[in-house]
N, C-alpha and C positions, 0 to 999 in steps of 0.2 A: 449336512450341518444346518441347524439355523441359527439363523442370525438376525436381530430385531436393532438397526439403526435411528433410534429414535431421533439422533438429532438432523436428519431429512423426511422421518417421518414414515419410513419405506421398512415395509416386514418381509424378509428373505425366508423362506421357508425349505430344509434340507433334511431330509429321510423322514422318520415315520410321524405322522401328522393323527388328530382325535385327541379329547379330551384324556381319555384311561391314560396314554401314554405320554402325554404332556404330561401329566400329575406325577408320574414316574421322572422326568428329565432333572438333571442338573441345571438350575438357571443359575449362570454366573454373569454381574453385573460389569463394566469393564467402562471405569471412567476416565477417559484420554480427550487429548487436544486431537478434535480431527479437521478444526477449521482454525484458521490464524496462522501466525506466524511460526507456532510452535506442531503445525500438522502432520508434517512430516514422520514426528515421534510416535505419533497415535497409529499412521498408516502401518511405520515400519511395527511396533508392537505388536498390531493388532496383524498381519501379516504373520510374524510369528507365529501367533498364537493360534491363527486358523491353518497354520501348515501341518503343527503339530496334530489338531486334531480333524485332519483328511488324511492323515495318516495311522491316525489310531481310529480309524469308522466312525467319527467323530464321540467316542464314548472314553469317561475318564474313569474308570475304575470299569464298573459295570453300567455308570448309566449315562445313557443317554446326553448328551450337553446343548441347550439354547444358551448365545451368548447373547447379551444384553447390551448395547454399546450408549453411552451417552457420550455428546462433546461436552469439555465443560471448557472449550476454547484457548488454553492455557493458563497464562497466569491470571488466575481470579478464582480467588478461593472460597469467595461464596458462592460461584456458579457450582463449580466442583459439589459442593456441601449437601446443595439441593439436590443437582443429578445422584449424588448418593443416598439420600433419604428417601427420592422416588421411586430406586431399586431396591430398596428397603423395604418401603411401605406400600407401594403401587403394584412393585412387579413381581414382589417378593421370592428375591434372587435369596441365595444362600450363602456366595462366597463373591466378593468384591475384589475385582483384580482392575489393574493398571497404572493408572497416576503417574506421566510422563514428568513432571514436576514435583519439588518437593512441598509447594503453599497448597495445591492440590491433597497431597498426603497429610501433610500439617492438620488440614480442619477436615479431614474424614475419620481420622484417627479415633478421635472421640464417638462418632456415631458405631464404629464397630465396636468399639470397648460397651457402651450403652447395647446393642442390638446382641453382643456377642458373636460377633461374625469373623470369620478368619476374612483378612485382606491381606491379598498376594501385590504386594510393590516391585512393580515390574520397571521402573525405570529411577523415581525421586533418588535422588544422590545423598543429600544432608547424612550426617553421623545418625543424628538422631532422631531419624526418621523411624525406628526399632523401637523407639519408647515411647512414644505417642499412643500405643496399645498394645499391651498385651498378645492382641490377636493380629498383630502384623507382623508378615515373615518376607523377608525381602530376598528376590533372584536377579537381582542387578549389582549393585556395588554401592559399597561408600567412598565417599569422595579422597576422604584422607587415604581410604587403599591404596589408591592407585594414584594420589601425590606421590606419599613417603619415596617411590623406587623412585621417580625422577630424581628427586633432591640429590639423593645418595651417590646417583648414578652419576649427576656431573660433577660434585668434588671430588668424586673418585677419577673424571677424567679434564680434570687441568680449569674448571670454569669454578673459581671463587669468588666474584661479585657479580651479584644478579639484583635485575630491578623485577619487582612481581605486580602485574595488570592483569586485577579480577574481577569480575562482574559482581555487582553488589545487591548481593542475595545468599541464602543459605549453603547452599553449595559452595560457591564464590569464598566467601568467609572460611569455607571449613580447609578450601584448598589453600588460600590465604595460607590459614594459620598453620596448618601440618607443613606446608613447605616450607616456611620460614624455621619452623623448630629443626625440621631433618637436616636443613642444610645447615644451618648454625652450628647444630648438635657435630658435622660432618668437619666442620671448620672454614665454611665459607662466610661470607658477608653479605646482609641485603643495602642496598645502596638507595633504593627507593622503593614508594608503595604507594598504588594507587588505583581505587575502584572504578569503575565505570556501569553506567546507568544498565538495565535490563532488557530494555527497548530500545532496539536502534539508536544506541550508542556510535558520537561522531569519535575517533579514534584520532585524528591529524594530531591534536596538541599532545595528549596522551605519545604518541608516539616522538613527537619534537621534544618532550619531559626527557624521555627514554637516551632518546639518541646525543643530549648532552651533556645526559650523565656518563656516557662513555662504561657501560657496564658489558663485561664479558659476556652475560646473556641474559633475556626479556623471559621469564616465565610467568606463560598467560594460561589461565583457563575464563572461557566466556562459553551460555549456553551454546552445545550443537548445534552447528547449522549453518547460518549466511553468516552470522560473526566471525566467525572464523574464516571465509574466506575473504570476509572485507578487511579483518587485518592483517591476515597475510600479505593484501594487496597493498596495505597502506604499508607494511612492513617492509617490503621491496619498493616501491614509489622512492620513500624519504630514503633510501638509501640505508638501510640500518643493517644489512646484510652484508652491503660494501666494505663499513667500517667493522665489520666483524664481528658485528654483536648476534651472537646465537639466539636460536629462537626453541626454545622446550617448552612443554607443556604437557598434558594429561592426553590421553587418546582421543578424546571427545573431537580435538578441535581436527584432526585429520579423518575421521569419523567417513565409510563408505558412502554414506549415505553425499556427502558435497564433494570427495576426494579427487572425481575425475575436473571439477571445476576449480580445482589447487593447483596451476601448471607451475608455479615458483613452491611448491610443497614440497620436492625433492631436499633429501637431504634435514630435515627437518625429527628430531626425536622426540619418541615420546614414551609413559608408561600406561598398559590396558592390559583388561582384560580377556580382549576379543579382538581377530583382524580374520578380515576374511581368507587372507593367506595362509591362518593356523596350519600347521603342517599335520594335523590328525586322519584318518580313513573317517573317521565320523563327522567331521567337521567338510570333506571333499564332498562325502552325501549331502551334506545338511547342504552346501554351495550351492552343489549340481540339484537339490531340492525347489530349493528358492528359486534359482534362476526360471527351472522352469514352470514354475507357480504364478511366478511376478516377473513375466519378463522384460526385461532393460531398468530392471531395477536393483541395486545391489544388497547383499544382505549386511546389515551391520548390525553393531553390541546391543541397539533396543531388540529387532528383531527377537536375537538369540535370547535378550531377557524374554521376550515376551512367550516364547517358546520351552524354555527351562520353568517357566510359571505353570502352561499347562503342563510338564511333566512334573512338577511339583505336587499337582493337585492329584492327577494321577498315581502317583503313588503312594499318597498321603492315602487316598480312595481305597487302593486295594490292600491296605494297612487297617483302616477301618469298618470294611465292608459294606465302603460306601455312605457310613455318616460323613457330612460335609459340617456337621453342629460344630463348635468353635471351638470347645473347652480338646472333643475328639480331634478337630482335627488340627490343632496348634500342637498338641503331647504327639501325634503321630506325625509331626514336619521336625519337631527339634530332631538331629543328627541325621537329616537325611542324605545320604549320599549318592552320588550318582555321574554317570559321566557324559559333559556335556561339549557340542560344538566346540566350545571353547577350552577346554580341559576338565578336568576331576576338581566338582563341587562338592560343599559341604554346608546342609546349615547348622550353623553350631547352636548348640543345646541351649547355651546361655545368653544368647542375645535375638535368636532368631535372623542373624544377618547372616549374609553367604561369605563362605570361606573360599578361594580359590588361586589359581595362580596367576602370579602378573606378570606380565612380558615390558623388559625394554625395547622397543623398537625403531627403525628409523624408514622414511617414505623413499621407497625405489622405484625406478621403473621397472615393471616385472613382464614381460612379452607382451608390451606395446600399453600397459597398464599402471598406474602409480597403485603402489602397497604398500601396505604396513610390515614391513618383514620385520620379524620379530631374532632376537640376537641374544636375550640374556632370559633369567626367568628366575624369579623368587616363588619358590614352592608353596600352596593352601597358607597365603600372604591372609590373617585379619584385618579389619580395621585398624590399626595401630590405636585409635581413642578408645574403645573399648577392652583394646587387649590389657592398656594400662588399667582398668578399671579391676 
């Protein structure tokens, strides 16, 4: 495989090397946070996405793939904008995948509709992250998917006032509002509502808000990562567990990639679309894959997107015999299906977004391991915002 990291600057060079067969390869450009605070996303993606293709002879249809990587460092969406127009005009890639974030997504959107370029969203959450262009087809999730089953899930099991703390950003907002509506819609009550900043957010008062409103349970979603384990810890510190105030949220925040640093995470539910526990034969390879790829590191839901992207493309490829042009290969991604780590995906015809199933799960210890053991399962689950569409 090669691989061109330009944001240290260092050219990986893997299999067959000369110009004739360069002008033959796949260049797919791949714009992720690989430095900052949001790094981790880029690694686990980009992990992904090179498992997949060591294991297909690095070739995604029939040809050949150079992956391109830029950081554009997280949240900053002019960085993102450049690294993409450089892949565009400099390196002249064919198909733009990654985008760990959705302001990232947000201002690329446009350069692919302009260039005509299929771009594979391999992580940005927002709803509407699909309609920014035309040629973007997403193998991760929308936010509202994988709220709705929480919501449901605990006025179905005895928790009717809830206080909701979200990060305030696209995501943030979408999780917001779809769990507010599910759970109302269910017959529960929001008792309080309240954003928190994007950047190392201090959580103390936010959580002293919480703890005396005396609500049945705290549903948060904050970006993947340290946030989540800083409020879990502030969650247990002020004592909020004590008084019995439940703690739900969206998969993110118990997410493999921080879960072993979660020791107060037991007991803890949430709704996803990926845990590495999935009880699949496909998903124990994809496991025992990873592990020994990236060892002491575990595989989580970027990964698997970043991995379903290059199968994505891949069969979009052997659908079109190899055009990667935009118009070809968006008509050959609508209805793709296919069975992934994570269960049987779909992308639907009409929005380009992935269809799949979501698990309600709760954190165990699993032989000497905390997991997501997953318990319920709502079937090829839409985005609920665009199903009503």
């Amino acid at each position: 495989m090669r691989i061109r990291k330009t944001f240290v600057a260092v050219v990986l060079a893997f299999g067959v090397t000369g110009a004739a067969q360069a002008a033959e390869d796949l260049k797919i450009g791949m714009v992720l946070p690989m430095s900052g605070p949001f790094a981790s996303y880029g690694e686990q993606i980009l992990n992904g996405a090179r498992l997949y293709l060591e294991q297909h002879d690095n070739k995604l249809g029939d040809r050949k793939v150079e992956l391109i990587v830029k950081d554009d460092t997280g949240v900053a969406p002019a960085v993102s904008r450049r690294a993409a127009q450089e892949l565009i005009n400099r390196d002249k890639v064919e198909v733009l995948a990654g985008f760990g974030l959705t302001p990232a997504a947000f201002s690329v959107g446009p350069l692919a509709t302009q260039a005509k370029m299929p771009m594979v969203v391999m992580n940005a959450a927002t709803s509407s992250v699909t309609e920014k262009s035309p040629y973007i087809v997403r193998t991760s999730m929308a936010l509202p998917q994988i709220t709705a089953p929480i919501a449901t899930w605990a006025v179905k099991n005895g928790i009717k006032r809830v206080y909701t703390l979200v990060a305030d950003y696209g995501p943030g907002h979408d999780a917001e509002k779809q769990f507010i509506e599910s759970f109302t819609e269910a017959g529960g009550e929001i008792v309080g509502q309240v954003r928190t900043p994007v950047g190392n957010p201090d959580f103390a008062p936010f959580l002293q808000r919480i703890k005396d409103s005396k609500p049945d349970a705290v549903f948060l979603f904050v970006p993947a990562g340290e946030q989540g384990v800083s409020f879990l810890k502030g969650y247990q510190e002020r004592g909020l567990a004590d008084e019995g105030i439940k703690l739900i949220s969206t998969g993110d925040l118990t997410d493999e990639d921080v879960l072993d640093a979660m020791s107060a995470a037991e007991g803890v539910m949430t709704s996803f679309h990926y845990s590495e526990a999935h009880d699949s034969e496909l998903n124990k390879q994809y496991v025992e894959s990873y592990y020994k790829a990236y060892p002491g590191k575990r595989p989580n839901f970027m990964s698997v997107a970043g991995y379903d992207g290059m199968k994505l493309i891949d069969e979009v490829l052997k659908k079109t015999g190899g055009d990667a042009s935009g118009d070809a290969f968006i008509t050959a991604a609508k209805g793709l299906s296919w069975e992934s780590p994570r269960g049987p995906v779909t992308i639907d015809p009409d929005t380009r977004d992935i269809v799949q199933d979501i698990y309600v799960r709760e954190v165990k210890m699993v032989d000497g391991k905390l997991q997501n053991v997953e318990f319920d399962r709502l079937p090829q689950f839409k985005d609920p915002v665009k199903a009503k569409n």
